[in-house]
C-alpha positions as CSV (number, residue, x, y, z in Angstrom):
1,X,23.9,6.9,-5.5
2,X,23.5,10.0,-3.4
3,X,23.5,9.8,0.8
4,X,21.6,12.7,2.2
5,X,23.9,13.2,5.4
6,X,21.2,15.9,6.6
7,X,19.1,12.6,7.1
8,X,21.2,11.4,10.0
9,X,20.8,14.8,12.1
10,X,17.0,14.8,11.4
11,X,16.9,11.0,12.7
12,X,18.8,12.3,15.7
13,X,16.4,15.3,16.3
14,X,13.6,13.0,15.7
15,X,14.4,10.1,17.7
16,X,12.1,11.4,20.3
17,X,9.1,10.4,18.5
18,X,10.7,7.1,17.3
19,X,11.0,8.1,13.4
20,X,14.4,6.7,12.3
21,X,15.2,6.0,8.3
22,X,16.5,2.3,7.5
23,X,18.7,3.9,4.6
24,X,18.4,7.8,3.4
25,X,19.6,6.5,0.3
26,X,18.6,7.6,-3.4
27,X,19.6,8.3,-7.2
28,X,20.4,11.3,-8.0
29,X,18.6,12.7,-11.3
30,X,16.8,15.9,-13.8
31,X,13.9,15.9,-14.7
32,X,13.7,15.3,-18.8
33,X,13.7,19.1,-19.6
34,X,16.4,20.3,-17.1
35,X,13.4,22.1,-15.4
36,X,13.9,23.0,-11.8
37,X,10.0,23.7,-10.4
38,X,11.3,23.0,-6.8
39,X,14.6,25.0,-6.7
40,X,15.2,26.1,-3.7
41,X,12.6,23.8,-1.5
42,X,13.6,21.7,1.4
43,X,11.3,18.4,1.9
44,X,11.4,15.3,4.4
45,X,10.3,12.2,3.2
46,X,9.3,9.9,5.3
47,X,7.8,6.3,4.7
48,X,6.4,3.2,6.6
49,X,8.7,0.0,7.0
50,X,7.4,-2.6,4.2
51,X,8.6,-2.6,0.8
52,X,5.8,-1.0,-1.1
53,X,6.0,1.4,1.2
54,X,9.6,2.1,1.3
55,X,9.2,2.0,-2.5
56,X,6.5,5.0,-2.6
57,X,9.5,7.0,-0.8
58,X,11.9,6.3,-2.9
59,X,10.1,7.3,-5.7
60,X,9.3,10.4,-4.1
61,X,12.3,11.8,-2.8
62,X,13.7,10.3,-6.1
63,X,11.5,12.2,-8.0
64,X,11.2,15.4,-5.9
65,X,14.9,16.0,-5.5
66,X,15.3,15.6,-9.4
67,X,12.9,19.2,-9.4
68,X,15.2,20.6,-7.5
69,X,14.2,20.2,-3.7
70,X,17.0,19.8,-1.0
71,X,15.4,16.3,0.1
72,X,15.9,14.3,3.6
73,X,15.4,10.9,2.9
74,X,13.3,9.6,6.0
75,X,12.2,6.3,4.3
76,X,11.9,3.3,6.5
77,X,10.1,4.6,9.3
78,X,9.7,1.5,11.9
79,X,5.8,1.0,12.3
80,X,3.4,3.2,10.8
81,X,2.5,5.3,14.0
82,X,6.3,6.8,13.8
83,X,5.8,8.5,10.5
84,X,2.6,9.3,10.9
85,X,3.1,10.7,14.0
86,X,6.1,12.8,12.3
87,X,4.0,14.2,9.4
88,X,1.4,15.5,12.4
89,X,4.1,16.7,14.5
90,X,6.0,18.8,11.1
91,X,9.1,16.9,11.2
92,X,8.1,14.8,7.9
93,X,6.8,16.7,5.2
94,X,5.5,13.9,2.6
95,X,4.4,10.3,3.5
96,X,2.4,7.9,1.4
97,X,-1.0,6.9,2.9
98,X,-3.8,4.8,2.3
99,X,-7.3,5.3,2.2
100,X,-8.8,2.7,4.5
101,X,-5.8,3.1,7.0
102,X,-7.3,6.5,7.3
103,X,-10.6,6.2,7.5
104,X,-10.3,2.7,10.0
105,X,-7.0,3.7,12.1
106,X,-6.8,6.7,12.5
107,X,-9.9,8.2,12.5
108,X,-12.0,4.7,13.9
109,X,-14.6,4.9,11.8
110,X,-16.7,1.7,11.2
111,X,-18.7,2.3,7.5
112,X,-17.7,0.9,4.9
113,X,-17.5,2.7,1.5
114,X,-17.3,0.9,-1.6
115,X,-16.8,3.5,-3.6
116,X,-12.6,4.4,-3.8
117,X,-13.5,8.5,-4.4
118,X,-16.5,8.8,-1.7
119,X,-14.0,7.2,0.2
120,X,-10.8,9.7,-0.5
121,X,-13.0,12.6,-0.2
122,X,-14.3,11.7,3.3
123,X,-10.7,10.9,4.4
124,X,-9.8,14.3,2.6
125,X,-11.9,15.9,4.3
126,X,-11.7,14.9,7.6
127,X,-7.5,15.0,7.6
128,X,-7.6,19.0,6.5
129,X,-10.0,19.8,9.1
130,X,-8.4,17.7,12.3
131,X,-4.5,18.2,10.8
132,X,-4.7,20.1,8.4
133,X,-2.9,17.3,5.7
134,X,-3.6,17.5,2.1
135,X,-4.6,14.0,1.4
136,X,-3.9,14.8,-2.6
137,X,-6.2,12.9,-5.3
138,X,-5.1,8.6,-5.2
139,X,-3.2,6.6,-7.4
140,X,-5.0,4.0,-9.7
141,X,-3.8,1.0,-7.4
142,X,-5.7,-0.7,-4.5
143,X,-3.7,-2.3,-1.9
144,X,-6.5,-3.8,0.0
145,X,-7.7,-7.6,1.2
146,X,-8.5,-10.4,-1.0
147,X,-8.9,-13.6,-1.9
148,X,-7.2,-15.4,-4.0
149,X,-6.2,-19.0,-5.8
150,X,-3.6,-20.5,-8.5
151,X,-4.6,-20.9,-11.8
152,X,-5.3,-24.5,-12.0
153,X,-7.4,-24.0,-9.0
154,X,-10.0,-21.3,-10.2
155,X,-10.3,-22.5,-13.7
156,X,-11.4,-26.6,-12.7
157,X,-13.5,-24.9,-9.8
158,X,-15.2,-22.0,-12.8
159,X,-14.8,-19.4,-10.0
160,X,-13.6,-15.6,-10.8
161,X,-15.3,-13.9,-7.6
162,X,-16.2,-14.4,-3.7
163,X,-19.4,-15.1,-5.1
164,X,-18.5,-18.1,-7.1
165,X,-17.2,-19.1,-4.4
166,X,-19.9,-18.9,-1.9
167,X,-21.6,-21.2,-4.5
168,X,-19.4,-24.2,-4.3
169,X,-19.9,-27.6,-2.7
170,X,-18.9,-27.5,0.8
171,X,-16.0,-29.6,1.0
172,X,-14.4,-27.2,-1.4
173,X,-14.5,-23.5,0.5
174,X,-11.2,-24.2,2.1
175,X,-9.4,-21.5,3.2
176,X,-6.1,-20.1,4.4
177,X,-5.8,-17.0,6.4
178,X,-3.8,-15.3,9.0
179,X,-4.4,-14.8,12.6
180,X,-4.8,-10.9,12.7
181,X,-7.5,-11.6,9.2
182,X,-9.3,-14.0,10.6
183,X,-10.0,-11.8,14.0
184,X,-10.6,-8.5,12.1
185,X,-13.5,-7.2,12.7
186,X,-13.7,-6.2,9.5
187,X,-12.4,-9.4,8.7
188,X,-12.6,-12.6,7.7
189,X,-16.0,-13.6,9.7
190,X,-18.1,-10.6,8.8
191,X,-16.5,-11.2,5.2
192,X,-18.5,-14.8,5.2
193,X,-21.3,-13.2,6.7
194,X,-21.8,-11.0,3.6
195,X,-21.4,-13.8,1.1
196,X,-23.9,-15.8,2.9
197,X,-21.6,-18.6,3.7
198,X,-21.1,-18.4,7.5
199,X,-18.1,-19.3,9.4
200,X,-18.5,-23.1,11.9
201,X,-21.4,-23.4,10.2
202,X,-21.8,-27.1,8.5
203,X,-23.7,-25.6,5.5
204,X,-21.2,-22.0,5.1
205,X,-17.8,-22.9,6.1
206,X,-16.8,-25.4,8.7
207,X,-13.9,-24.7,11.4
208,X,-11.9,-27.8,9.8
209,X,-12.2,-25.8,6.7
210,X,-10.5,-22.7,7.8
211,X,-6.3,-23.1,8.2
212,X,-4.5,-20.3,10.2
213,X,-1.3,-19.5,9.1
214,X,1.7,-16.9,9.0
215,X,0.6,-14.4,6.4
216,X,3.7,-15.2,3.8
217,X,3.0,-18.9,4.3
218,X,-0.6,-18.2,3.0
219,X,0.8,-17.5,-0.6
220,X,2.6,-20.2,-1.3
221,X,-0.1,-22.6,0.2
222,X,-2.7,-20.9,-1.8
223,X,-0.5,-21.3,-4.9
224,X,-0.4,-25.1,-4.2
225,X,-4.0,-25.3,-3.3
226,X,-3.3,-27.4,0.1
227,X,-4.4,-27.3,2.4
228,X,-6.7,-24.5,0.5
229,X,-8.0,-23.5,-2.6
230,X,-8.2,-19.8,-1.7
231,X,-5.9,-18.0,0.6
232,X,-5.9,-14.3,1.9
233,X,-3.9,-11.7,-0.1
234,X,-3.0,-8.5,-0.3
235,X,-3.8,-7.4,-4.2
236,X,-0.6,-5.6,-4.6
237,X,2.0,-8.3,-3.1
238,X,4.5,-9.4,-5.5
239,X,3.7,-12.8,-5.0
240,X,0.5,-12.5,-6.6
241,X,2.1,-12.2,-9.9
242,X,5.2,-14.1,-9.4
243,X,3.0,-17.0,-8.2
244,X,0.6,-16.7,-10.8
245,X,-2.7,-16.5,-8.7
246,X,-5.9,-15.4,-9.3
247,X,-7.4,-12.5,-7.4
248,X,-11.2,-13.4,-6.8
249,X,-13.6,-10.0,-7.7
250,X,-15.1,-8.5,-4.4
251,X,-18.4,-8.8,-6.2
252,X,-20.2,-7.9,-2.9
253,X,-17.7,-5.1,-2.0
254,X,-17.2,-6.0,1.3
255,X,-13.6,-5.3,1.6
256,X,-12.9,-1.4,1.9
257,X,-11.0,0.3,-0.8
258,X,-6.6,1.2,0.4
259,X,-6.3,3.6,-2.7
260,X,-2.3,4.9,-2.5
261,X,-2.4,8.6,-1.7
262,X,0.2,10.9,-1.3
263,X,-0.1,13.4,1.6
264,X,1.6,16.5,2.1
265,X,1.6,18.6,5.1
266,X,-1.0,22.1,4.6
267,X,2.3,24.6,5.3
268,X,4.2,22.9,2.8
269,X,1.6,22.9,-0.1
270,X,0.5,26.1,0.2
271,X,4.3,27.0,0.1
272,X,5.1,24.5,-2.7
273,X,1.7,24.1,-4.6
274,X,3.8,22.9,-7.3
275,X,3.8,19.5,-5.4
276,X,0.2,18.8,-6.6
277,X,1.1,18.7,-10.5
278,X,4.6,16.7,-9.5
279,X,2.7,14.0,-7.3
280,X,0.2,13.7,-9.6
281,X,2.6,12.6,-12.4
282,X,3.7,10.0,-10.2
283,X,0.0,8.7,-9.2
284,X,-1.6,8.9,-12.4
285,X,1.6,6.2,-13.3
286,X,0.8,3.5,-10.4
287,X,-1.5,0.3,-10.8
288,X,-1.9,-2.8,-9.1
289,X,-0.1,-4.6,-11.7
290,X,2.7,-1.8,-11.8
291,X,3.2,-2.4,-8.2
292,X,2.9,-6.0,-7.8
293,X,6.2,-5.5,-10.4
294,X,7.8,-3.1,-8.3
295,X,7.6,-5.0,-4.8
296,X,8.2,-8.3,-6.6
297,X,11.4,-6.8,-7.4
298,X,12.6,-6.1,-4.2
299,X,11.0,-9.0,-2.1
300,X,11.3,-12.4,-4.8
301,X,14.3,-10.8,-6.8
302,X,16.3,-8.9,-3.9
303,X,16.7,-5.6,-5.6
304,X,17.7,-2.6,-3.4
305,X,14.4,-0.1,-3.0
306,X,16.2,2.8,-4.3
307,X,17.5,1.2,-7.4
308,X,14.0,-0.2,-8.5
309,X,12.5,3.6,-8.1
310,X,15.4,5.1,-9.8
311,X,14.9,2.2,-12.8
312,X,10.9,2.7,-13.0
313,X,11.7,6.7,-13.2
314,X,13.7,6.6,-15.9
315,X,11.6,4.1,-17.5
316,X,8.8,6.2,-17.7
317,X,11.1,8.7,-18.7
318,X,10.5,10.8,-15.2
319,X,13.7,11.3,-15.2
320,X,17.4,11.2,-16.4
């Protein structure tokens, strides 16, 4: 395990805008060949405070320092406004982003886009003009809103999509969100709305159906089915697979695509264009299932964020 020292006087010159890595901690590594594509580059990477997350990081500056790059581990950021606010302000070089959290935080639109490129290139767009970020092409995984249900649950009730579920009796649309869902207003209301099944409404979805909840407690209600049959998830949580749910199809594509995208300041591509081709190995590796591994790993089994990166990379024989 390598500690980049460097990280702790970057934390101290950037405590100013609140960016301050929980760790600075990875595995040192080579790429397969012994290549060295980044020899000589110096790179801050910076990432939001939840696992998957932290995870993306790690992978990164795993990845990037075994090219050859002098990397500052900045992973950990508290908040997401702290690292994103680094990356605009040039003190973070490389931060993983999503989609939707472009296109709804930061830049307040209201549309939704089904469609996962339309979406990225709008975002894309948009980011070079006003910041001039590279919002590179997104990874094959989808870290957005769902709904989900165990096993048992969707197989006696023959459902496999919102839609399914809009069709069932009344007494069995029971559901188990989260404070913050259920006041969205891209939420869980206009979410019922779309499906045709309206929420306080005795022929759509009574109030005495709906159960708010702490978001974690929502998983391993929904996995008991009580006092729900489906419960709000993330489609990338751990849980999903450790708990064996079922993640209902948007058929009706209400929710709005969170494709994983790694985004790289404009200076620092242009300087290192060699960054596209290296993040793109990593993307073109990430699914939902992948990740739902990876963050199982460190939130059921306990496994240290840098260790799981430095296992999947030399897995995939990324690294050695």
């Amino acid at each position: 395990m390598v500690t980049v020292l460097s990280a702790l006087v970057v934390a101290a010159m950037l405590a100013g805008c609140g960016l301050v890595s929980s760790s600075g901690t990875f595995h040192d590594a080579r790429l397969p060949d012994g290549a060295r594509p980044l020899d000589g580059a110096k790179l801050v990477v910076t990432s939001k405070s939840f696992t998957e997350g932290v995870l993306l990081g790690k992978i990164t500056a795993t990845y990037l320092a075994a090219a050859g790059a002098g990397v500052t581990d900045l992973t950990g950021a508290p908040g997401s406004a702290s690292s994103r606010q680094a990356q605009l302000n040039g003190d973070a070089d490389v931060l993983w982003e999503y989609t939707g959290t472009g296109w709804v935080n930061y830049h307040n639109q209201t549309e939704t886009i089904s469609d996962p490129h339309e979406l990225w290139q709008r975002v894309h767009d948009i980011e070079k003009r006003d910041h001039d970020l590279e919002w590179l092409p997104p990874a094959e995984f989808n870290d957005t809103y769902a709904f989900g249900a165990s096993t048992p649950t969707a197989e006696r009730l023959k459902v496999r999509s919102l839609s399914d579920v809009a069709a069932l009796p009344v007494p069995d649309r029971t559901f188990c969100v989260d404070d913050e869902f259920f006041s969205r207003s891209d939420g869980f209301i206009p979410m019922l709305r779309k499906y045709g099944i309206p929420y306080n409404d005795p022929n759509g979805v009574p109030s005495g159906n709906v159960t708010r909840m702490d978001a974690g407690v929502v998983y391993t209600a929904t996995a008991k089915s009580a006092p729900c049959n489906f419960g709000m998830i993330y489609t990338t949580d751990g849980r999903v697979k450790n708990l064996n749910l079922v993640v209902l199809d948007d058929d009706e594509k209400f929710f709005l695509p969170y494709s994983g995208t790694a985004v790289v300041r404009g200076a620092i591509i242009d300087r290192y264009p060699q960054l596209r081709t290296l993040l793109g190995t990593i993307s073109e590796h990430l699914t939902d299932e992948l990740m739902q591994d990876l963050n199982g790993r460190v939130d059921i089994d306990g496994e240290d964020p840098a260790d799981v990166a430095y296992d999947w990379l030399k897995s995939e024989k990324l690294i050695r």
